[in-house]
C-alpha positions as CSV (number, residue, x, y, z in Angstrom):
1,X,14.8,14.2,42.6
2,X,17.7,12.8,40.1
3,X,20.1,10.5,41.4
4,X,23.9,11.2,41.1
5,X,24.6,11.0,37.1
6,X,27.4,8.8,36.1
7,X,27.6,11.0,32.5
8,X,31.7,12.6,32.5
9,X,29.7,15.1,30.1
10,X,26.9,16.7,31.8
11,X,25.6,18.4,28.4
12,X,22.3,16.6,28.9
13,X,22.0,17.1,33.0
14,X,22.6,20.1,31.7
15,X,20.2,20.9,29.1
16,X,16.9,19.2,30.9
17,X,13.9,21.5,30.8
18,X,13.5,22.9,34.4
19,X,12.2,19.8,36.8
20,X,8.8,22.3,37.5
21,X,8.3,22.3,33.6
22,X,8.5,18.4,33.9
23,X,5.4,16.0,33.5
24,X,4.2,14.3,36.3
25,X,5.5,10.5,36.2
26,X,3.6,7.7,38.0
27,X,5.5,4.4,38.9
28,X,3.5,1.5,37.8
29,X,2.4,-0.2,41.1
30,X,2.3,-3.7,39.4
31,X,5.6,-3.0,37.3
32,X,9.1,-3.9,38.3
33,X,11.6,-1.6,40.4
34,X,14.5,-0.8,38.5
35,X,17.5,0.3,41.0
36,X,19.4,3.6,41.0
37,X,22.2,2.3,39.1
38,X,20.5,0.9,35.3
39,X,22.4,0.8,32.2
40,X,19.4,-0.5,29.6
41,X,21.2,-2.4,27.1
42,X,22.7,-4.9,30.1
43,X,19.2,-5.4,31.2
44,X,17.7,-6.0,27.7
45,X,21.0,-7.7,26.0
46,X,22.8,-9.5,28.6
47,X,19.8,-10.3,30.2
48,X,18.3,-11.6,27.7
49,X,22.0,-13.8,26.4
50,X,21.8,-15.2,30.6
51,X,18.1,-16.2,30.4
52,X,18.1,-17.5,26.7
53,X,21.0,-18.8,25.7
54,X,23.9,-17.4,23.4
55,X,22.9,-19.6,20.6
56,X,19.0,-18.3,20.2
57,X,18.3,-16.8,16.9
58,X,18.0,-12.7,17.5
59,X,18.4,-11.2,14.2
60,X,17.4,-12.1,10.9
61,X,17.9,-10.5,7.1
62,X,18.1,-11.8,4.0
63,X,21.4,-12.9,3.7
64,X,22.7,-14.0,7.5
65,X,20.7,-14.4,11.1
66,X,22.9,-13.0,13.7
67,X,22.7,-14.9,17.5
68,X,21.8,-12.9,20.9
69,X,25.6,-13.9,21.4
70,X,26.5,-12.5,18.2
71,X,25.0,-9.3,19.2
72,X,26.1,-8.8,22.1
73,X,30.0,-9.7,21.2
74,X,29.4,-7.2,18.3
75,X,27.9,-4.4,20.8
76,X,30.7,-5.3,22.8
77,X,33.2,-4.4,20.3
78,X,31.9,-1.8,19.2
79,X,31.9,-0.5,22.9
80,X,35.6,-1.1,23.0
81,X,36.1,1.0,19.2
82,X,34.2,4.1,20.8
83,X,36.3,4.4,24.3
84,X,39.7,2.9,23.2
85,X,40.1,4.6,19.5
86,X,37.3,7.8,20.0
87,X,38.0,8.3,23.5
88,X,34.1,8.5,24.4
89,X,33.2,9.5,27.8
90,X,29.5,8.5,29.2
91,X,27.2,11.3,28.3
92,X,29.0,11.6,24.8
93,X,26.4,11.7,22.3
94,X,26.6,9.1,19.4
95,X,24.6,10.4,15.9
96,X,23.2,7.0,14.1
97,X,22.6,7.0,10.7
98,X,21.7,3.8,9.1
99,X,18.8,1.8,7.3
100,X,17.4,-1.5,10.0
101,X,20.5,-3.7,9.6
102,X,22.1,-6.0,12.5
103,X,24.8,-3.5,12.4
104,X,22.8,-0.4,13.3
105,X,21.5,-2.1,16.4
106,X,24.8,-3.3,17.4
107,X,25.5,-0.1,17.2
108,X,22.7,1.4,19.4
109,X,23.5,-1.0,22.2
110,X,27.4,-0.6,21.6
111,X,26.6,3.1,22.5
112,X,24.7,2.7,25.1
113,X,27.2,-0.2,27.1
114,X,29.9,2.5,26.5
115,X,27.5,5.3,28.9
116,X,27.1,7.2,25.6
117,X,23.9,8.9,24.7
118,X,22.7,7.4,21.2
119,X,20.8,10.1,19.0
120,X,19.0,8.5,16.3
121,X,18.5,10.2,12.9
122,X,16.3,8.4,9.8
123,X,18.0,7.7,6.9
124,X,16.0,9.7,4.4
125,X,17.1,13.4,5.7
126,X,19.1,15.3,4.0
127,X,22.1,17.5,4.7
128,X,20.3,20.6,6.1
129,X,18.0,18.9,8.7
130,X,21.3,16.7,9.8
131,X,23.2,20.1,10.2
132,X,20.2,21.5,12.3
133,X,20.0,17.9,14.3
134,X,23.9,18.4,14.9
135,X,24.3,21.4,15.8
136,X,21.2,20.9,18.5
137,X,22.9,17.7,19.8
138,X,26.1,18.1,19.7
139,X,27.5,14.6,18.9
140,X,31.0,14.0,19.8
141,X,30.9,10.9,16.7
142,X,28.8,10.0,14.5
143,X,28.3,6.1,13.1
144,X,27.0,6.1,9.6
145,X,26.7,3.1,7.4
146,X,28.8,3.7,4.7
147,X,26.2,4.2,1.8
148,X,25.1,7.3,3.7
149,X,28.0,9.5,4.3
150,X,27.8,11.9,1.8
151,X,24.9,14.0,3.5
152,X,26.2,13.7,6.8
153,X,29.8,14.5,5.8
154,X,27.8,17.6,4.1
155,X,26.0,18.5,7.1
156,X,29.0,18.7,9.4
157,X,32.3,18.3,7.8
158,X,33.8,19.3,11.5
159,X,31.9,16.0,12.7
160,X,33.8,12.8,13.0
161,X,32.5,10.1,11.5
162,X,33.2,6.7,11.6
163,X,31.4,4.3,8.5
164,X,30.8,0.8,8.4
165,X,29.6,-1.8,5.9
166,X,32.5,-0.4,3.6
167,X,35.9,-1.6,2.0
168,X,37.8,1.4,3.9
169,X,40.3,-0.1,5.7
170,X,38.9,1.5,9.4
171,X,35.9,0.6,8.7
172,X,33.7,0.4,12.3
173,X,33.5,-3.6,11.4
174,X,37.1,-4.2,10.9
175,X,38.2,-2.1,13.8
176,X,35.5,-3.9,15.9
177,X,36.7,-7.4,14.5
178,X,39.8,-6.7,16.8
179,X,38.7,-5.7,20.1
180,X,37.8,-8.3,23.1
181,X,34.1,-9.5,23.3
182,X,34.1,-9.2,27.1
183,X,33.1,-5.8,28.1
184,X,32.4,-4.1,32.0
185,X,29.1,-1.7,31.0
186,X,29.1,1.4,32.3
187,X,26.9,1.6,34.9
188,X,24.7,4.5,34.6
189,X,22.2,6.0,36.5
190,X,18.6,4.9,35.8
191,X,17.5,8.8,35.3
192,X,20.5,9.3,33.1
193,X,19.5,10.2,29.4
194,X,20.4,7.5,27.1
195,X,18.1,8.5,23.9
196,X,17.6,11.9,22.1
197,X,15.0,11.2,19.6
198,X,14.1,14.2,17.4
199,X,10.7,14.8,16.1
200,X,9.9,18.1,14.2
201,X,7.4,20.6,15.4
202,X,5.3,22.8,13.6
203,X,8.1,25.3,13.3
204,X,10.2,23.2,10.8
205,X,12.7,23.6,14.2
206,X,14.0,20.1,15.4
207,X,13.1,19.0,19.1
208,X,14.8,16.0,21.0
209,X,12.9,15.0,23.4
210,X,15.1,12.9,26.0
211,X,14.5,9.7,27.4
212,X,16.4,7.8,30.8
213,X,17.5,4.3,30.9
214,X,14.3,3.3,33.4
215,X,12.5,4.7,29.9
216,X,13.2,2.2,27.6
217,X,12.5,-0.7,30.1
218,X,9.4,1.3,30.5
219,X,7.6,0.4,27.8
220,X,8.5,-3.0,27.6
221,X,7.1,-3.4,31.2
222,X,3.7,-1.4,29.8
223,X,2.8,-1.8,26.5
224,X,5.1,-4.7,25.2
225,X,4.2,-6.8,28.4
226,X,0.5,-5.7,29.5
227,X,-0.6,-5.4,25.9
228,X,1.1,-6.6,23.1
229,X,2.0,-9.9,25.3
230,X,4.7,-11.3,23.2
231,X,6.9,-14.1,24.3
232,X,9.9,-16.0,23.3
233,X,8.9,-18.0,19.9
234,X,7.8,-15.0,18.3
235,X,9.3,-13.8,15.1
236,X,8.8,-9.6,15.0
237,X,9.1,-7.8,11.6
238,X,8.0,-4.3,10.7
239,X,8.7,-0.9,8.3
240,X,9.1,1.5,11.1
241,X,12.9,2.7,10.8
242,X,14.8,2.2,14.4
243,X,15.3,5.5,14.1
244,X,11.6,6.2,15.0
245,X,10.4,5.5,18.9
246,X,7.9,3.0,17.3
247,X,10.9,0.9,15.2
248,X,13.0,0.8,18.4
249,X,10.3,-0.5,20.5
250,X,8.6,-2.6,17.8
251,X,11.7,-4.1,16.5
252,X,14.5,-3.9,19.0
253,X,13.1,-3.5,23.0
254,X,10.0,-5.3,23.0
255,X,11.4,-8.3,20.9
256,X,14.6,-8.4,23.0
257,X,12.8,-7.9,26.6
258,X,11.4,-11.8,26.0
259,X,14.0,-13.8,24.0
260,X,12.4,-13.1,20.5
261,X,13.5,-12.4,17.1
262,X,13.2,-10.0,15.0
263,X,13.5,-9.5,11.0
264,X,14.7,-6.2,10.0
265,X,14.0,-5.1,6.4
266,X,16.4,-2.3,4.8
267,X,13.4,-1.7,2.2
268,X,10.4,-2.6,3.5
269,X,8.3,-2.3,0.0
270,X,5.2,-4.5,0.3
271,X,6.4,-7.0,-1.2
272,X,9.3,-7.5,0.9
273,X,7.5,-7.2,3.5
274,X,5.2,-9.8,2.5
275,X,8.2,-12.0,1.4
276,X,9.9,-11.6,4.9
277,X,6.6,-12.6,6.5
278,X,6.5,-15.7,4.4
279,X,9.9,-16.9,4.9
280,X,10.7,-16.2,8.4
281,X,6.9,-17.0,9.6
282,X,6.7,-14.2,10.9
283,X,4.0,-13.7,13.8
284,X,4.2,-9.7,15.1
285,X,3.9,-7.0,12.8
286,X,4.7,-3.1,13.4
287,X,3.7,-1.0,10.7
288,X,1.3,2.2,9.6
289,X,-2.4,2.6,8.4
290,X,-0.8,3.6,5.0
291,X,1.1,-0.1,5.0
292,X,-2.0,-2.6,5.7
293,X,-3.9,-0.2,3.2
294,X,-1.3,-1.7,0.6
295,X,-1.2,-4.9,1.9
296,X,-5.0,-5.3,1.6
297,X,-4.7,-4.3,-2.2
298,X,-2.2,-7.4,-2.9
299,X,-4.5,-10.9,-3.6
300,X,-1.9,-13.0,-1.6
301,X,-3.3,-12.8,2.2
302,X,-2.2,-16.7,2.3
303,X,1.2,-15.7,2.7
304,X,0.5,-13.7,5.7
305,X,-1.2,-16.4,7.7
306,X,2.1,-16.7,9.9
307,X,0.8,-13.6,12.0
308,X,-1.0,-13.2,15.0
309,X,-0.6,-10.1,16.2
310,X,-0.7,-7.0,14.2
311,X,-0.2,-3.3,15.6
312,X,-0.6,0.2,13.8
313,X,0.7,3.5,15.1
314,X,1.7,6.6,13.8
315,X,-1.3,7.9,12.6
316,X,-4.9,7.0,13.1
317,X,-6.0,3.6,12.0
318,X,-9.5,4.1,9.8
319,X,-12.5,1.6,11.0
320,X,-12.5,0.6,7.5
321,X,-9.1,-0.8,6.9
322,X,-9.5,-2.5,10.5
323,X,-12.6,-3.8,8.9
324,X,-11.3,-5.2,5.7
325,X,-8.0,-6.7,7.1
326,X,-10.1,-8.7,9.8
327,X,-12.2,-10.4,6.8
328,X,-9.3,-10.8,5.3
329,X,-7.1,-12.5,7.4
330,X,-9.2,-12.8,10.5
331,X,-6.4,-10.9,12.2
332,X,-8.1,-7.6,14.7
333,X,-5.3,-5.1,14.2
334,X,-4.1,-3.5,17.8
335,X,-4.4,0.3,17.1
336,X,-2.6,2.7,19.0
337,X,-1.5,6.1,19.5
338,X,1.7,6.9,21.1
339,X,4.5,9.5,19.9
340,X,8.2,10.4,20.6
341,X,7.7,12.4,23.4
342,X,6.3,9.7,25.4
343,X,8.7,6.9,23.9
344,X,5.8,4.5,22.6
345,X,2.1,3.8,22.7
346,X,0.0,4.6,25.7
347,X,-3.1,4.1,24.3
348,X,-4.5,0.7,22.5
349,X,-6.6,-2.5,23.0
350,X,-6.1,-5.9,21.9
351,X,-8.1,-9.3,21.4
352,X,-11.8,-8.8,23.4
353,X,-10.2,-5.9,24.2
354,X,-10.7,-4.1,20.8
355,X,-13.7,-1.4,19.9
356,X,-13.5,-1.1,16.3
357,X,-12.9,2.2,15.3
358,X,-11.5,3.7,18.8
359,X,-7.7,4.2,19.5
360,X,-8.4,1.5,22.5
361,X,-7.9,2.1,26.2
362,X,-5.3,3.7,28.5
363,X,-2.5,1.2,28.1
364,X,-2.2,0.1,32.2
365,X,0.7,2.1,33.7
366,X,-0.2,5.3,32.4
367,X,-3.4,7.6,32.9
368,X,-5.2,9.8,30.3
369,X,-8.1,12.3,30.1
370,X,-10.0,14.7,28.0
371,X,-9.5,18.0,28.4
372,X,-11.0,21.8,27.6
373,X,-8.3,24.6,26.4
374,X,-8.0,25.6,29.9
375,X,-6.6,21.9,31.1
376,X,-10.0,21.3,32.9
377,X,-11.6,17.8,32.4
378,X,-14.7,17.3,29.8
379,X,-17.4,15.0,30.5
380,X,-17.3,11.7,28.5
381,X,-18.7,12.3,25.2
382,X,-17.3,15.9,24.8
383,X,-14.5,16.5,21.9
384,X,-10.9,18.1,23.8
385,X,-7.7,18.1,23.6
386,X,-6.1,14.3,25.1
387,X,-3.5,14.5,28.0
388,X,-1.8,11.6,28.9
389,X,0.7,10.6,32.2
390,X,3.0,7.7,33.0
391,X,6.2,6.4,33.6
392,X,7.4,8.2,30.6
393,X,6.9,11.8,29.4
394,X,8.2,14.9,27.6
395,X,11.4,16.2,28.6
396,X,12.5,18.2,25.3
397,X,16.3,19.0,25.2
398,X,16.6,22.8,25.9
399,X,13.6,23.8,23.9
400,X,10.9,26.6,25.1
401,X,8.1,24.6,23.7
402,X,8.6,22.1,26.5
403,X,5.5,23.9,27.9
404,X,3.3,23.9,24.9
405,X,3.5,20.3,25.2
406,X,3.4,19.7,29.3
407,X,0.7,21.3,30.9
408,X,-0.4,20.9,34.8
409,X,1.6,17.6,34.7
410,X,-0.1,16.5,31.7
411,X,1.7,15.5,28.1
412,X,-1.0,17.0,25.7
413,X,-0.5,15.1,22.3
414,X,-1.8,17.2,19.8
415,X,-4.7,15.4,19.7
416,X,-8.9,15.7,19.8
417,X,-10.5,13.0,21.1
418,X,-13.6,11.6,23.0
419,X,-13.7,9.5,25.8
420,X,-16.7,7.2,26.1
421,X,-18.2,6.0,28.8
422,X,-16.5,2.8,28.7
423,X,-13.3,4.3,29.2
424,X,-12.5,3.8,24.7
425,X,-10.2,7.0,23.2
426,X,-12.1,7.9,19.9
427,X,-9.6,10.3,17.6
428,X,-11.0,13.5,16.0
429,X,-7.8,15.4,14.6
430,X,-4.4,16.6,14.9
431,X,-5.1,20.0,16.4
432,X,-2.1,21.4,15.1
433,X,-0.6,21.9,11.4
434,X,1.2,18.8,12.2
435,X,0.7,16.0,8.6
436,X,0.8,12.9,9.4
437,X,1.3,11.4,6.2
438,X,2.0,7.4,5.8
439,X,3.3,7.7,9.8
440,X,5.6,10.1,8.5
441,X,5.1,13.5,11.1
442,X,5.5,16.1,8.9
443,X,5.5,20.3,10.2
444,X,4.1,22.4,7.0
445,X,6.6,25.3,7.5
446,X,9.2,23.0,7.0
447,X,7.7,22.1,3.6
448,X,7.0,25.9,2.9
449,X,10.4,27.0,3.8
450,X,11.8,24.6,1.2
451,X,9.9,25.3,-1.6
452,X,9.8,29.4,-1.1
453,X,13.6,28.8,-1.5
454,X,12.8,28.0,-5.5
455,X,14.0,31.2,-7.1
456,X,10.4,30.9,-8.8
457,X,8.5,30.9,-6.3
458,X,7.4,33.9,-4.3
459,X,5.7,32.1,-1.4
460,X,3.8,29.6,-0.3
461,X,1.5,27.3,2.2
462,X,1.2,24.0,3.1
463,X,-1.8,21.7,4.5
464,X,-2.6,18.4,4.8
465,X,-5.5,16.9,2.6
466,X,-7.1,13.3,2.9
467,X,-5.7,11.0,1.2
468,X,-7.4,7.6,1.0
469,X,-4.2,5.4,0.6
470,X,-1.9,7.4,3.3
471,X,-3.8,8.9,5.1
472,X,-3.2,12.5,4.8
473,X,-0.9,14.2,2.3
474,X,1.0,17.3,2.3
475,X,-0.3,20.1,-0.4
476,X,1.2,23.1,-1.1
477,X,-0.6,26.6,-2.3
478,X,2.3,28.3,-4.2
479,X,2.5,32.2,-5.6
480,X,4.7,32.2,-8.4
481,X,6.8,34.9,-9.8
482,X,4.9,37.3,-12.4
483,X,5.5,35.7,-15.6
484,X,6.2,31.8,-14.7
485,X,3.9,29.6,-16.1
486,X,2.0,27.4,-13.4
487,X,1.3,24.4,-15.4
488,X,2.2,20.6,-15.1
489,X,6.2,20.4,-15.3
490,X,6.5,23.6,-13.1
491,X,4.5,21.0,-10.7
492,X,7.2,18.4,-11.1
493,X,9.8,20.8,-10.7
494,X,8.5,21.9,-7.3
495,X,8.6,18.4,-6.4
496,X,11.7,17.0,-7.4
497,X,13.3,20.2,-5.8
498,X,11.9,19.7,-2.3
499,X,12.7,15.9,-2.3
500,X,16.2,16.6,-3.1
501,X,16.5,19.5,-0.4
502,X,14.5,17.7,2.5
503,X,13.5,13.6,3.3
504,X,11.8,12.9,-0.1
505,X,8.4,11.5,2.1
506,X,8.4,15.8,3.0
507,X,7.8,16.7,-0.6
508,X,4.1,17.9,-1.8
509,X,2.2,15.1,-3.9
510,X,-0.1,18.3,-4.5
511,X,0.2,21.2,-5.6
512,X,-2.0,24.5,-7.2
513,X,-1.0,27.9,-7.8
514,X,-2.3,30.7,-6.9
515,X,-2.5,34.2,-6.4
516,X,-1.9,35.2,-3.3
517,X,-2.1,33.3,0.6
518,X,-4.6,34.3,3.0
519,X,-3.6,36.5,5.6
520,X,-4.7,38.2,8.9
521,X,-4.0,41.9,9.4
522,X,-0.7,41.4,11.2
523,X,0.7,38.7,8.4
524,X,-0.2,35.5,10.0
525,X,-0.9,33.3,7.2
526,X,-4.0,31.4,8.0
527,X,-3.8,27.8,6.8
528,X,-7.4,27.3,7.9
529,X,-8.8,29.2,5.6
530,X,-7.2,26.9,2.8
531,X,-8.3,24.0,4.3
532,X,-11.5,25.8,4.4
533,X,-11.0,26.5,0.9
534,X,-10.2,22.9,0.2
535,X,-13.0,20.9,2.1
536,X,-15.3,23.3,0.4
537,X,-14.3,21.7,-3.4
């Protein structure tokens, strides 16, 4: 049962998937109990400014380290900009579009003190999946670092937007710069939606899946605290934009929850990376397969010795790279799977914990079996599809596929795996035609519907192939008009088109042409039988 909603704008009340359609949650027995009335970014910010002091280091960058009592004046502020000049009401949602800067987090908790609803957005997509993200959402403002508004202004020109980091003179940071530091947080309910993170489906179609305030305490209280174990001296760095479930936990909640810092990289090239590692001594590290596969390919692993913790997510971690880094650095990376519809990881192991090669163990707080296609449990050993439950779950913002994904109470990921007897997850596949490419989730008919709009092209298909360095990457079979020559720069032409009409990590880094797609009777194109095709070479 929901308790009383302190949202003015019930559009997301509204727009829950039917409570019957919901997954079953189960309340950690050893977790805390969050009361009725919970507005997250005063239990993670203020909190965290009473326990630790205003003057502890929070975040870092290159060129300034901003204070837990710089934060939270600046998320103050900005709280103050959004009611007094935008007239936001709590349940208002808030579009975010920047790269990991102090600002953009100042921004997610300004948001969220104000009762607003933040919906995060990366800053690689383009105007046409912003236009379908907006018009699914419905922000009532958008907050866009200023080197980014031309897409957005593109995608919407109805929407308001207000940029920062700029020279205009109402810019967000000026108009902030003049509003009190003090600010009453709205005190929301602990069921009302505060996050709608989108993730794209198979479709191409955008889904948000909607997350509560008790939510993002969630996973700090799971996976951050029973897992990961971080505490107040660490230094937390990663590539995972805060856009993505795994950047906000990774590099905003779980750092925050304990009095940490974090160092938040706008590029996070390898380099960078390494060089932020190095200079801030860093000691926790978010990041993808496709990330420690280029770190172990640099001869410097000196300059990492600051670390000692190291997690991957996002896609599955190969024993081999787990391998190599280990002798490397004697650091055992903590693999895990988790995804947007259930906020963060609910799977992984760490320390004595670890089985090389497996995923890890149910993450305590949540629950998890193998299952057949009819939601029945397999016996240990036996490939199915992996259902998971907890004190998060899939609640997709007014979107049928809510039960493709929630079955019998049970999230199902996507996923094959094997349970062994020792309770260890052991990943198969994606059982979908999901690519997960470098962490990046990427649905192939979004891919195909880009490229088929090339006036040369007559159709085509996408799939993912294995790809040593990122894991999987997307390729493309493409029918061409009679007459157009399929060679090399028709190749790059393909390319450079689809990065400049979708996020450029969407684009095909292969591509052949053919002569036709394979089909059932009906039409259905069957992408199996190219990936038949393809294993087959």
């Amino acid at each position: 049962m929901l308790t009383p909603s302190a949202h003015d704008d019930t559009f997301c009340r509204d727009h829950l998937p039917p409570v019957a359609d919901w997954p079953d949650l189960i309340l950690d027995p050893d977790g805390p109990r969050h009361p009725d009335r919970l507005n997250c970014a005063s239990a993670l910010l203020d909190a965290a400014v009473a326990a630790h002091g205003r003057a502890r280091p929070c975040l870092h960058s290159d060129s300034e380290t901003w204070t837990y009592g710089d934060l939270l004046d600046r998320a103050n502020q900005i709280a103050h900009v959004l009611t007094d000049d935008y007239g936001l009401v709590p349940g208002n949602r808030v579009l975010l579009r920047a790269p990991n800067t102090a600002w953009l987090v100042a921004c997610w908790f300004g948001v969220v003190k104000a009762g607003g609803v933040v919906v995060t957005t990366m800053p690689l997509l383009r105007a046409p999946e912003l236009a379908k993200l907006v018009e699914l959402t419905r922000p009532a403002l958008a907050l866009c670092d200023h080197r980014l508004l031309d897409e957005l202004a593109a995608a919407d020109p109805e929407l308001p937007i207000c940029a920062f980091g700029g020279p205009d003179a109402d810019d967000l940071i000026r108009r902030a710069a003049t509003k009190p530091v003090d600010h009453t947080d709205v005190q929301t309910a602990t069921d009302d939606v505060v996050l709608l993170a989108p993730t794209s489906g198979t479709t191409g179609i955008p889904k948000a899946t909607m997350h509560f305030h008790r939510d993002v305490l969630a996973i700090a209280d799971t996976f951050s605290a029973r897992v990961l174990r971080p505490h107040r001296d660490d230094v937390f760095a990663g590539t995972p934009p805060v856009a993505f479930t795994f950047g906000l936990g990774g590099l905003v909640i779980f750092p925050l929850a304990v009095g940490a810092s974090v160092v938040l990289l706008e590029k996070p090239e390898p380099e960078a990376l390494v060089a932020a590692i190095e200079k801030f001594s860093v000691t926790v590290l978010f990041t993808a397969p496709t990330a420690y596969k280029a770190l172990l390919k640099r001869d410097d692993p000196d300059r990492l010795r600051s670390l000692r913790r190291c997690v991957s997510a996002g896609e599955h971690l190969p024993l081999d790279v787990f391998e190599r880094f280990r002798e490397r650095t004697g650091l055992a990376i903590i693999n895990g799977i988790g995804g947007t519809e259930m906020l963060h990881v609910f799977i992984a192991a760490a320390d004595d914990d670890i089985h090389p090669g497996s995923t890890g163990k149910v993450v305590p707080g949540f629950r998890a079996e193998i299952q057949d296609e009819d939601g029945h449990p397999v016996p240990d050993g036996t490939p199915g599809v992996l259902a998971v439950r907890g004190p998060t779950g899939c609640r997709y913002l007014a979107d049928d596929r809510q039960r493709e994904f929630v079955r019998n109470g049970w999230n199902l990921t996507g996923d094959t795996y094997t349970r062994d007897a020792d309770g260890y997850f052991w990943y198969h596949a994606r059982n979908d035609d999901m690519i997960v490419s470098a962490g990046y989730n990427i649905g192939a008919p979004e891919v195909e519907a880009v490229l088929d709009q090339h006036p040369d092209v007559v159709e085509s298909a996408v799939i993912g192939i294995p790809d040593e360095d990122r894991g999987m990457i997307v390729h493309a079979a493409v029918v061409l008009r009679p007459g157009v020559p399929g060679d090399v720069e028709k190749i790059r032409e393909l390319q450079d088109f689809v990065k400049k009409t979708a996020a450029p990590y969407k684009y095909p880094r292969s591509i052949e042409f053919v002569d036709g797609l394979p089909r059932n009777p009906s039409g259905k194109l069957l992408r199996f039988r190219l990936r038949e095709r393809w294993a087959a070479r």
